[in-house]
C-alpha positions, 0 to 999 in steps of 0.5 A: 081063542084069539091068536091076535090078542095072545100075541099082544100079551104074550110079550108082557108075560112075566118071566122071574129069574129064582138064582143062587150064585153058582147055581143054576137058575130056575126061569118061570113065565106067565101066560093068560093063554085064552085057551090052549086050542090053536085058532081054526082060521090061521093056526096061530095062537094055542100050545105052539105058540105058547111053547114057542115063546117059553123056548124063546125066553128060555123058561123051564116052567111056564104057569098058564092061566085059561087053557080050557083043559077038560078030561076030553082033550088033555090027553091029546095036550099032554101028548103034543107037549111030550114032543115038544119037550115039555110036560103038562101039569093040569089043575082042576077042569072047568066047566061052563053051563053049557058043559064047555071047558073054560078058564082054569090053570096049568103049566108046563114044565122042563125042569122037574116039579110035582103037584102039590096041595096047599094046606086046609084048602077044601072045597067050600062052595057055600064059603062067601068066596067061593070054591077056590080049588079050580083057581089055583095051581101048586107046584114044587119044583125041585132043585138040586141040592136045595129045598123044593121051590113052592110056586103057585099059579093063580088065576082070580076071578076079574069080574068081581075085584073084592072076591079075587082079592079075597081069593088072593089073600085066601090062597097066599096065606095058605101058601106063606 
């Protein structure tokens, strides 16, 4: 990862206040984590720091985009983010050629939410988009004495601007 850079950006994260009057607010944060594993060299960066700075901002659900999650460590993750308070919620894992977890989307959670799917998205590797199933993350966070609150977690592809604004559109219909 890159402690440095996450830092830099961790700052711009986006943090969205969902309120009623007289009812509590449910607080949501972004953040492109560049992996979730700490830096080997100065233990910066990573799940602590993420955490760390969603406790700051006081965030009940924090989405991430890259936490290179794979069957062999999320594990370990969800653990790390029990003590801490939290819960992890993974979406697909993510491989590369070279069978390394990359990209990908998760969150974690202090308030209570459920996975969910997004209606007729199927996995659809022929589709001129793409398969678009490891690229999205659909949550419902539930709210007492409201209807659950639909949040998705979209992480685009940005090497290629006309497929992620094809997958955007794909995935914000299908959530409307």
């Amino acid at each position: 990862g890159q402690p440095g850079a996450m830092k830099r950006h961790a700052r711009a994260a986006a943090a969205a206040v969902v309120a009623t009057e007289g009812r509590d607010c449910f607080r949501v944060g972004t953040m492109n984590v560049r992996a979730l594993q700490e830096s080997s060299t100065d233990k910066r960066g990573g799940l602590s720091e993420a955490l760390r700075i969603a406790e700051e901002e006081d965030v009940h659900l924090l989405v991430v985009q890259e936490p290179r999650l794979s069957e062999d460590n999320i594990g370990s993750f969800r653990c790390a983010a029990r003590k801490k308070g939290w819960r992890l919620l993974s979406g697909s894992f993510v491989k590369s050629v070279a069978d390394k977890a990359i990209n990908g989307v998760a969150a974690f959670a202090r308030w209570p939410v459920t996975k969910t799917k997004l209606p007729d998205i199927e996995e659809d590797r022929t589709s001129p988009i793409g398969g678009i199933e490891d690229r999205y993350l659909a949550l419902r966070a539930h709210r007492p004495g409201d209807q659950p609150l639909l949040i998705v977690n979209v992480y685009l592809k940005s090497g290629d601007p006309a497929l992620a604004a094809a997958q955007g559109r794909r995935i914000a219909a299908k959530a409307a």
